[in-house]
Backbone as CSV, one residue per row, in Angstrom:
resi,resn,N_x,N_y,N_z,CA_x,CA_y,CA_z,C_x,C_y,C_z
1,UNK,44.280,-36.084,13.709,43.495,-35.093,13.007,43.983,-33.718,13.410
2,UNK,44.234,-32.862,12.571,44.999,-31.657,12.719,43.777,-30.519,12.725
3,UNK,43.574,-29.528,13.350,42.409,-28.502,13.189,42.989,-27.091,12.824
4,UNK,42.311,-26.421,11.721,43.272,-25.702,10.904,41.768,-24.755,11.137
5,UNK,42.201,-23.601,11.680,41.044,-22.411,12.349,41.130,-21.436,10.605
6,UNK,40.505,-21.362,10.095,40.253,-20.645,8.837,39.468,-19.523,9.467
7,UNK,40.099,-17.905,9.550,39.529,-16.665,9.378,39.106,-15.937,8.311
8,UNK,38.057,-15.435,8.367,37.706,-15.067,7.187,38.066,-13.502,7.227
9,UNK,38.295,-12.578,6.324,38.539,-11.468,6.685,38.626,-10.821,5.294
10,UNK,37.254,-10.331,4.957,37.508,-9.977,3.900,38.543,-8.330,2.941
11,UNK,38.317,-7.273,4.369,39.453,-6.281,4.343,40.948,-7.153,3.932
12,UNK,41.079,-7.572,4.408,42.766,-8.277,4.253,42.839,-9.031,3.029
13,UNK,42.090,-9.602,2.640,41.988,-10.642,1.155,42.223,-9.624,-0.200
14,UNK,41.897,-8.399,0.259,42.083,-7.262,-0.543,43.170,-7.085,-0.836
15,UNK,43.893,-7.121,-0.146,45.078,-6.778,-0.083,45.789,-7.528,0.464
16,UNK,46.268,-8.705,-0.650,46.971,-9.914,0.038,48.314,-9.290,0.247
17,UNK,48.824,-10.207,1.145,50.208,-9.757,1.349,50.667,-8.429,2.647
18,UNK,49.507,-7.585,2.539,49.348,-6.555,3.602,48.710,-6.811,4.783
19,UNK,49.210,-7.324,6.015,48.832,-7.213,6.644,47.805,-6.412,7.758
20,UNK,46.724,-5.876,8.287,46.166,-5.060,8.769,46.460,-4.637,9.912
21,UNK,46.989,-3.638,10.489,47.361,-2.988,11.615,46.937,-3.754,12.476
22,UNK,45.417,-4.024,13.049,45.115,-4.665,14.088,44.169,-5.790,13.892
23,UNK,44.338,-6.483,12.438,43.792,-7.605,12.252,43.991,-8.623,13.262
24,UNK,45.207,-9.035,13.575,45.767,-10.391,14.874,45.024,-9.720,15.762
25,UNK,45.074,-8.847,16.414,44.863,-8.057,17.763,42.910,-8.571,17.737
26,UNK,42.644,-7.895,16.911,41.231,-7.954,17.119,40.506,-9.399,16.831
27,UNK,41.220,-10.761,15.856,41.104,-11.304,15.793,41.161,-12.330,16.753
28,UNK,42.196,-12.171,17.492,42.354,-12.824,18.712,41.775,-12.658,19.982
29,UNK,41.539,-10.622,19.916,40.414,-10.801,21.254,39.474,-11.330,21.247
30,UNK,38.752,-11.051,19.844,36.665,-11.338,19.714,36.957,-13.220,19.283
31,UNK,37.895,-14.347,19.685,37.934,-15.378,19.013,36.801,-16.335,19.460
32,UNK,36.536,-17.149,18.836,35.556,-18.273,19.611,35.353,-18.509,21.098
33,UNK,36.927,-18.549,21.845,36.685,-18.683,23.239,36.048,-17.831,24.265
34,UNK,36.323,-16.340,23.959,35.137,-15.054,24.504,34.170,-15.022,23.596
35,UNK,33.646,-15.356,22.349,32.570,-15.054,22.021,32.606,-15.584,20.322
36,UNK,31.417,-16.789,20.859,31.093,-17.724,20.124,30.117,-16.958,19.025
37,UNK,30.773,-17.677,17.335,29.913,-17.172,16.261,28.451,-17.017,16.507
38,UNK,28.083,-18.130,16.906,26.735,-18.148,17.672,26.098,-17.921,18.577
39,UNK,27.084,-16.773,19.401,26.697,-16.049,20.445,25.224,-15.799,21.185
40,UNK,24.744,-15.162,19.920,23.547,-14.403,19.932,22.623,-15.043,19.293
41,UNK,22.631,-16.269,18.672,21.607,-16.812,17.550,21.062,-18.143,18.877
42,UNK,19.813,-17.517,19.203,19.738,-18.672,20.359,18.373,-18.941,19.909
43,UNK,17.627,-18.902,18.732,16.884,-18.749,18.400,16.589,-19.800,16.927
44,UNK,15.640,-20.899,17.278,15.756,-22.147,16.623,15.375,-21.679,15.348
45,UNK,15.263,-22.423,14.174,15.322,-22.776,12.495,13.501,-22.748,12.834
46,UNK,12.913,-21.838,11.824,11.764,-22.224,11.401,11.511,-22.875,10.072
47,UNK,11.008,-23.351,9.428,10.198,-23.063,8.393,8.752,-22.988,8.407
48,UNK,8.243,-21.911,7.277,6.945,-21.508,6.979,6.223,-21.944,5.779
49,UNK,5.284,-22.335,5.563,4.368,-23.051,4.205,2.991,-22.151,4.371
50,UNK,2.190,-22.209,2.869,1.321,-21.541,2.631,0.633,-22.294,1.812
51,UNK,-0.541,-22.834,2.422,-1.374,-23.679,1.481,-2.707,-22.758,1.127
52,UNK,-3.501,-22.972,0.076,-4.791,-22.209,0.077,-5.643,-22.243,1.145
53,UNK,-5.273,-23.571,2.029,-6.198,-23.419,3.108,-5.866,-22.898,4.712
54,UNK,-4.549,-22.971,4.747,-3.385,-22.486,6.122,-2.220,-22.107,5.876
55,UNK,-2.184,-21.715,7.200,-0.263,-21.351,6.684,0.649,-22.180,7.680
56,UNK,1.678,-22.831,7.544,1.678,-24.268,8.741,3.662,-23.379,8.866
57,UNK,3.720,-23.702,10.259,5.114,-22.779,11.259,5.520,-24.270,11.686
58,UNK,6.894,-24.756,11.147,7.679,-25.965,11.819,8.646,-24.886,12.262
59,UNK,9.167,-25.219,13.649,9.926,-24.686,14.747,10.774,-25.903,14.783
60,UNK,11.975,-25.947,14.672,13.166,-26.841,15.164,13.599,-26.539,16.835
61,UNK,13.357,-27.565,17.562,13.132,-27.219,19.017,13.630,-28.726,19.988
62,UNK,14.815,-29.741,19.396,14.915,-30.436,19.641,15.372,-30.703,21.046
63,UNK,14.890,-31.832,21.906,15.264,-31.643,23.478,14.768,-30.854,24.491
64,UNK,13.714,-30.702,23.836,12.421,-29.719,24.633,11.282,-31.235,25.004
65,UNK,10.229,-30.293,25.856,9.357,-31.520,26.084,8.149,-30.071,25.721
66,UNK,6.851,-30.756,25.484,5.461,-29.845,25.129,5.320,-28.856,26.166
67,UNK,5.166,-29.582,27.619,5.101,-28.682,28.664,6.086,-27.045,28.095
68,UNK,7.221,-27.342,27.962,8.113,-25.584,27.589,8.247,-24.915,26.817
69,UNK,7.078,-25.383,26.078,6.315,-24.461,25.409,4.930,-23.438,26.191
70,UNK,5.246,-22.046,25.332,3.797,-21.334,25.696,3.724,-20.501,24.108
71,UNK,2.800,-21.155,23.696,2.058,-20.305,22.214,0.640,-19.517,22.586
72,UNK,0.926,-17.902,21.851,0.445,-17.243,22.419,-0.223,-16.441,21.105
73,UNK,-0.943,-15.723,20.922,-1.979,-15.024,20.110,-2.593,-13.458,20.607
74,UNK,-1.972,-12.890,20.157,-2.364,-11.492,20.817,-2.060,-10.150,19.922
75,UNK,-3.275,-9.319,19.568,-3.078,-8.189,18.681,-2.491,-8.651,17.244
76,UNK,-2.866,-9.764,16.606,-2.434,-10.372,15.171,-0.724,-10.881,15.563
77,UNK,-0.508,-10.813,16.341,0.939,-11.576,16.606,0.847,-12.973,17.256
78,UNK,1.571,-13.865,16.313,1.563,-15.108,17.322,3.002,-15.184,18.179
79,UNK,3.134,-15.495,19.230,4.490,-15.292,20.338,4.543,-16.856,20.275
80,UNK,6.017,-17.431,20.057,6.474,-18.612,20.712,7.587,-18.774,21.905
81,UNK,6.980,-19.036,22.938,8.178,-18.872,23.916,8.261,-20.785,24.165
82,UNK,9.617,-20.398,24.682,10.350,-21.891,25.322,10.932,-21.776,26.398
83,UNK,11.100,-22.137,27.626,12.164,-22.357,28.233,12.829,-23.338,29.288
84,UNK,13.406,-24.045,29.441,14.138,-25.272,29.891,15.461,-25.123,30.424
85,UNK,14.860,-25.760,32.241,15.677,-26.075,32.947,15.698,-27.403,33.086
86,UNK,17.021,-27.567,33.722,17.905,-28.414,34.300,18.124,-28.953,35.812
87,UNK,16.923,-28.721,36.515,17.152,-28.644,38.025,17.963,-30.246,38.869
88,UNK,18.192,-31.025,37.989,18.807,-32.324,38.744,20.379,-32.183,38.926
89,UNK,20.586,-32.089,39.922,21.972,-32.169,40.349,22.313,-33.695,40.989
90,UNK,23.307,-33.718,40.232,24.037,-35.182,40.289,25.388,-34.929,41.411
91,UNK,25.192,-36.097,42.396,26.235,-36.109,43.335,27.014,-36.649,42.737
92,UNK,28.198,-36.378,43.335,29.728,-37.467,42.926,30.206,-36.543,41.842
93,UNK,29.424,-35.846,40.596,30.182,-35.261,39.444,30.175,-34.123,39.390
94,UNK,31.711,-33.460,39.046,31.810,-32.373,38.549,32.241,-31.778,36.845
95,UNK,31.540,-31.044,37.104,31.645,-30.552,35.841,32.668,-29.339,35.772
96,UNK,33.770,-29.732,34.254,34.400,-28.827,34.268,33.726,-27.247,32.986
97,UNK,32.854,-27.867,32.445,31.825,-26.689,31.379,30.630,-27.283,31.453
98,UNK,29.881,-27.012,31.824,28.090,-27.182,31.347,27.297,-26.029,30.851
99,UNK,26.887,-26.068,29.437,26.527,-25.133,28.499,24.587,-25.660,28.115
100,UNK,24.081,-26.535,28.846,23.330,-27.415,28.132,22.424,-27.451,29.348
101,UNK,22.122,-27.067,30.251,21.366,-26.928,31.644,20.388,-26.256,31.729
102,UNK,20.175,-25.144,30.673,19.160,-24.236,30.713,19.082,-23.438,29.297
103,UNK,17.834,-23.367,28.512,17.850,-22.683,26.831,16.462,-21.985,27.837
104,UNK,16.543,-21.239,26.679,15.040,-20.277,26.440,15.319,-19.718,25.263
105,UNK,13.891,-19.449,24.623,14.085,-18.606,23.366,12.651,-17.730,23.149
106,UNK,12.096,-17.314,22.434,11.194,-16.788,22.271,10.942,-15.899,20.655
107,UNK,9.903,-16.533,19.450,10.081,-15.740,18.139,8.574,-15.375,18.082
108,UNK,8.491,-14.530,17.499,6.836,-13.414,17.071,7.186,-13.337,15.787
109,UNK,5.848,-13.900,15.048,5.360,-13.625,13.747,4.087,-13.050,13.614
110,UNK,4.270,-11.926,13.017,3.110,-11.057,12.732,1.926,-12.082,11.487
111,UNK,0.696,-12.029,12.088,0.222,-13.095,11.145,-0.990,-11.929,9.897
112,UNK,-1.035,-12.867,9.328,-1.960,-11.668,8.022,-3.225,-11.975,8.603
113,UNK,-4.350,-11.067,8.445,-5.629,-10.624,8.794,-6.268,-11.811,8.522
114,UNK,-6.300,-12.702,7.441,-7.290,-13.541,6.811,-6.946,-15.092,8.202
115,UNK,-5.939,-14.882,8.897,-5.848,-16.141,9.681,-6.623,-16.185,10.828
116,UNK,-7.335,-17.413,10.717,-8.557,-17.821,12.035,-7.582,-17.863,13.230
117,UNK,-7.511,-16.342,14.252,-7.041,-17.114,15.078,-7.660,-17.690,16.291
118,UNK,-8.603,-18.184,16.323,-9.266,-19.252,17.280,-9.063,-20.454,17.172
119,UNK,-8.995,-20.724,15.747,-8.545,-22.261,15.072,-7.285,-23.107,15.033
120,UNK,-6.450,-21.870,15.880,-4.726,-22.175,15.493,-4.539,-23.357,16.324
121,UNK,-3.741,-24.658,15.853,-3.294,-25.534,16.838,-1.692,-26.050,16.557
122,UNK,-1.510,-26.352,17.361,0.392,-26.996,18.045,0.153,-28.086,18.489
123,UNK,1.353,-28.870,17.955,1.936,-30.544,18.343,3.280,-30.070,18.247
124,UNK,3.550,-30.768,19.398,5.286,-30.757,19.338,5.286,-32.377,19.111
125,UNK,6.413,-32.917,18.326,6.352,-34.404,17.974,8.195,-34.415,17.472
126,UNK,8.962,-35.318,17.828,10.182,-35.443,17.440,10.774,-34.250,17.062
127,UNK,10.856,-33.662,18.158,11.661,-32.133,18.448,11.526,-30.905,17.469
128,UNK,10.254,-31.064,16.636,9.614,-29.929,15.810,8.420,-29.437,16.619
129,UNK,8.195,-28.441,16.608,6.603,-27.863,17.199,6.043,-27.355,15.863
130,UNK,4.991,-28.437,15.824,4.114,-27.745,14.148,3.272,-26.833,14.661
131,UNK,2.996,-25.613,13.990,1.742,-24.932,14.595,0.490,-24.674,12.998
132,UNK,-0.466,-24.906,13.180,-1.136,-24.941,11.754,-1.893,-23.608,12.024
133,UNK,-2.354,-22.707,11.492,-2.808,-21.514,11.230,-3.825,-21.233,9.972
134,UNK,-5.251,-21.934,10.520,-5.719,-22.361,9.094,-6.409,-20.492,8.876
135,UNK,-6.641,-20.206,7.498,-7.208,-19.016,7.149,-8.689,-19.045,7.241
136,UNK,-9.604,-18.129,7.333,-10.738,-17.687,7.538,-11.279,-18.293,6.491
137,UNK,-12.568,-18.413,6.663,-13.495,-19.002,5.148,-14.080,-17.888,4.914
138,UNK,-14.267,-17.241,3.707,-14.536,-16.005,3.397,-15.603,-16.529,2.681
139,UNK,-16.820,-15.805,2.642,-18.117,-16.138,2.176,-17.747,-15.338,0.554
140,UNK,-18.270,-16.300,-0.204,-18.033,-15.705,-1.918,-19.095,-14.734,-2.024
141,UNK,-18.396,-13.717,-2.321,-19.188,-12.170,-2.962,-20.365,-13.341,-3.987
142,UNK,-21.563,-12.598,-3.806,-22.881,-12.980,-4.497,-23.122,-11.854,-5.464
143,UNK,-23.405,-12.856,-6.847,-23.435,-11.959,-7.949,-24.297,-10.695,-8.016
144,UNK,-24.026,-9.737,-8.474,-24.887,-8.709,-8.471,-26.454,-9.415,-9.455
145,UNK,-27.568,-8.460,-9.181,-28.662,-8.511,-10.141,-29.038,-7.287,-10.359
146,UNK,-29.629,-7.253,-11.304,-30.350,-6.114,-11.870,-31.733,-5.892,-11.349
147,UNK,-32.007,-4.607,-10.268,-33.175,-4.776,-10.290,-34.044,-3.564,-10.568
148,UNK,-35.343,-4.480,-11.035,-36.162,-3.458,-12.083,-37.354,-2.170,-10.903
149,UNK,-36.870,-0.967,-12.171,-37.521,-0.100,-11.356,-39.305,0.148,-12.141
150,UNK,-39.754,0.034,-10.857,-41.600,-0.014,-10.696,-42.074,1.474,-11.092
């Protein structure tokens, strides 16, 4: 199997054939091995739903356990923090890269006014953390009447 590194570069595609002064140069310093596309994205996949009755937060969080979690509620913001260590050290082996020993992450969603937050609850279950966020029950405006003057 042959691995064929495809750069994308859209300045240069412009102008096929022209090479860019310091396209190689810069391409080669910033490459995968000093600094991975995903450098900075340490921060898991949500998705969000909106039913008439809640608004439900799946967190992709696989290889976590419930304990490393802390869900938090404060000033209309809900905070999700994570973080996971690795403290077992194995005799006899060395490692020549270990990337996988320790994550943390942490995302804040500003929540809308109408959400109960006393009611909010979390399950982490097959490496999703659901959090349900049901909305307030709002008492129905009562019809006006007419009333007669004495």
């Amino acid at each position: 199997m042959t691995l064929i590194k495809f750069r994308n570069n859209p300045i240069a595609d412009r102008y096929t054939g022209f090479p860019t002064v310091f396209g190689d140069f810069f391409n080669d310093f910033f490459n995968d091995e000093l600094l991975p596309k995903d450098a900075f994205r340490s921060v898991p996949a949500v998705n969000i739903s909106e039913t008439p009755e809640r608004f439900h937060i799946e967190l992709a969080a696989p290889g976590m356990n419930k304990a490393d979690f802390k869900v938090e509620v404060e000033n209309g913001v809900l905070t999700i923090r994570a973080e996971r260590k690795e403290e077992k050290k194995e005799e006899g082996s060395k490692f020549t890269r270990k990337e996988f020993s320790y994550s943390s992450f942490r995302r804040s969603f500003t929540m809308p006014e109408h959400v109960d937050a006393e009611q909010i609850q979390a399950e982490y279950n097959n490496g999703v953390l659901s959090i349900n966020l049901p909305k307030r029950v709002e008492e129905k405006k009562k019809a006006g009447r007419e009333i007669t003057v004495a």
